[in-house]
C-alpha positions as CSV (number, residue, x, y, z in Angstrom):
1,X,-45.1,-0.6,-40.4
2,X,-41.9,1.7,-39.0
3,X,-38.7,0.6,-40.6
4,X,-36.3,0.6,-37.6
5,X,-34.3,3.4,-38.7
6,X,-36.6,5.5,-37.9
7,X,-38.7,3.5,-35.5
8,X,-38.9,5.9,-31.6
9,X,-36.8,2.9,-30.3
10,X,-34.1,3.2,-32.3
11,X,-33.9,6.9,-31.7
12,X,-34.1,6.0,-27.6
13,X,-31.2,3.6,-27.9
14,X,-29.1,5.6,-29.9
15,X,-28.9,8.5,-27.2
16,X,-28.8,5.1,-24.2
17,X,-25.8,4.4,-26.0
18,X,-24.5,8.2,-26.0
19,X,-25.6,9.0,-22.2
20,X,-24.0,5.2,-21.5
21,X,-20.7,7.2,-22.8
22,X,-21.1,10.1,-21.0
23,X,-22.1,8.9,-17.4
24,X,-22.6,5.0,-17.5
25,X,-24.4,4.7,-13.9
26,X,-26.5,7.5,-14.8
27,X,-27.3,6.1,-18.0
28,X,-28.4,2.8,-16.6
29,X,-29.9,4.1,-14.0
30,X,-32.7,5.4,-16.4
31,X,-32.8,2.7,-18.1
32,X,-33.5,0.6,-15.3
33,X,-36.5,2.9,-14.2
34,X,-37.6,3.3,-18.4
35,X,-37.6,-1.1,-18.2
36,X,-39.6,-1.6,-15.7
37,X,-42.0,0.9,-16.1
38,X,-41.8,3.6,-13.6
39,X,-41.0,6.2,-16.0
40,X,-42.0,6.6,-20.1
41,X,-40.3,7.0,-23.2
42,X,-40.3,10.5,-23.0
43,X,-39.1,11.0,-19.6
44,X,-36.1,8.6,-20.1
45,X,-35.6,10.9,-23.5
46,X,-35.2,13.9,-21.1
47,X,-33.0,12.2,-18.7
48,X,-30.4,10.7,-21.3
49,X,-30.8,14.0,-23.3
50,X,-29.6,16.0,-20.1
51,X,-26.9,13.7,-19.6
52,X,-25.2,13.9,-23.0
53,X,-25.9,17.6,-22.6
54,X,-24.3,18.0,-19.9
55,X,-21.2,16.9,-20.8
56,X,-21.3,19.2,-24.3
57,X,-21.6,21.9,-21.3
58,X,-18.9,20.8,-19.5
59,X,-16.8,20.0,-23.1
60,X,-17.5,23.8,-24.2
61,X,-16.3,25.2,-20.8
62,X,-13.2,23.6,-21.1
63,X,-12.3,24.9,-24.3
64,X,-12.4,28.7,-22.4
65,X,-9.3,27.8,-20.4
């Protein structure tokens, strides 16, 4: 049996709750679609990964100002 540590849902619902910081309608926006079904673990990975990544985008282009 996975410990929950490193169980796949514990790695989904630590970047939820970092896309949730990010964008928080966007974030629960996939979440909605990942809980009922219309998309998998792997796309709502994607989405929430894109979400906190765009703000590391947007966080690095500040710093050239």
């Amino acid at each position: 049996m996975t410990s929950w540590p490193n169980h796949p849902l514990a790695m989904l619902t630590e970047l939820y709750v970092e896309a949730l910081l990010v964008d928080e309608d966007a974030a629960d926006q996939v979440w909605e679609a990942w809980d009922t079904g219309e998309i998998d673990d792997q796309v709502a990975w994607l989405a929430w990964w894109l979400i906190t990544s765009g703000n590391l985008a947007n966080s690095l282009l500040r710093l050239d100002r």
